[in-house]
C-alpha positions, 0 to 999 in steps of 0.5 A: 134828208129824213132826219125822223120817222113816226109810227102809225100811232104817231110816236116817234120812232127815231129822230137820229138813227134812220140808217144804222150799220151798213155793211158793204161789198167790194163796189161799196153797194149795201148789202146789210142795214138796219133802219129805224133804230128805237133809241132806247132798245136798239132794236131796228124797226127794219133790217134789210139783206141784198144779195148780189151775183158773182158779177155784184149786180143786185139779185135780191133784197129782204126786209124784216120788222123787228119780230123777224117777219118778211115785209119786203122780199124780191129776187131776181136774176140777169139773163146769161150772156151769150158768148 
């Protein structure tokens, strides 16, 4: 289990706050988070958002530093079923 997380200037970064307020959706996958809180400010080094379908399968995630700028970005899509 990651218990800290260093910058590349090796200052730690956060040594208990790796995971910080999750939030859920109904099948308990994430679909918000914040990772790498700095204990001090609480600003999270990372914030991530996933998107699901209506049948809750993954269709996109987006994680942001903490000046708001796009580090990770992905969508997707399933392929419709034929019927």
């Amino acid at each position: 289990m990651v218990s800290q997380i260093y910058s590349s200037d090796n200052n730690l970064v956060s040594s208990s706050t790796v995971f910080a307020n999750p939030t859920y959706n109904a099948i308990g996958a994430v679909t918000s988070a914040q990772l790498a809180l700095d204990p001090a400010s609480q600003i999270p080094g990372i914030s991530l958002i996933r998107s699901y379908d209506n049948r809750l399968r993954l269709t996109g995630e987006t994680d942001t530093n903490d000046q708001l700028s796009p580090l990770y970005n992905y969508s997707g899509g399933w392929p419709r079923s034929r019927v």
